[in-house]
C-alpha positions, 0 to 999 in steps of 0.5 A: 260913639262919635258926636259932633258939636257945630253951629246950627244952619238955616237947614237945621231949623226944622230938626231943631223945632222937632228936638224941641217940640219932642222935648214938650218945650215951646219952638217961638223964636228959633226962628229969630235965633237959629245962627245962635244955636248949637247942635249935636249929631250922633255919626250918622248925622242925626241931630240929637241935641241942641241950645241956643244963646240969645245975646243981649250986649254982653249978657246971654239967654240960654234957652231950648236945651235938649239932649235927646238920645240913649247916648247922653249920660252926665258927663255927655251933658257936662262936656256940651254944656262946658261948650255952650258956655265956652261959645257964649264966652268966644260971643263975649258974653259975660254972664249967661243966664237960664230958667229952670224947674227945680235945681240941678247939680250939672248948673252948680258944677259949671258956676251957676248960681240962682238969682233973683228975676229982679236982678236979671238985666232988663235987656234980658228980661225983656226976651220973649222967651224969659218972659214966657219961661220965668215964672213962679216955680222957676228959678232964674240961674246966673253964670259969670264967664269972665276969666 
């Protein structure tokens, strides 16, 4: 099966808002970012995946992650990921950062690394979407892009 990665357009907005309500994740703010996500289409050109990367100077805000198909597997999962960090890296975003419930082994193998809300940049804190997603029983993961 083929797939495509490639920068959302002003078209996808409705398909991205769909995959993400499908997912039960809240669609505030896509709106905002829509130029700073990334989709996935199966060969039929259906979208069937997304992320987006708002950015804050050099840090970046991972948010809205959805895989959606009988295609994804692991590795699947592990490849988009490595190419959502290597666009936030091409934005020259230093340090992405994400919410979470519970851990995942795909974030640890990528480098990320669970860090304290507090130690998050205010910039980043400030996101509506951080403010909204890291609470209690949320963890707040940390990547460092730099080479």
């Amino acid at each position: 099966m083929t797939i495509v990665v490639r920068k959302a357009k002003e078209k996808d907005m409705l398909p991205i808002q769909r995959l993400v309500a499908k997912a039960g994740l809240r669609d505030e703010g896509i709106d905002q970012y829509i130029k700073s996500f990334l989709v996935v289409e199966d060969q039929e050109q259906q979208l069937i995946g997304t992320v987006g990367i708002e950015q804050y100077e050099e840090n970046g805000l991972l948010r809205s992650l959805v895989l959606d198909s009988p295609i994804w597997n692991a590795s699947l999962s592990f490849e988009f990921l490595q190419l959502t960090l290597k666009y936030a890296q091409e934005q020259q975003i230093e340090t992405v950062y994400l919410c979470a419930k519970g851990t995942n082994a795909l974030f640890h193998q990528l480098g990320f690394r669970v860090v304290a809300k507090e130690d998050v940049p205010s910039d980043v804190q400030s996101s509506p979407h951080f403010k909204r997603n890291a609470k209690a029983e949320t963890k707040v993961w940390a990547c460092e892009l730099l080479d």
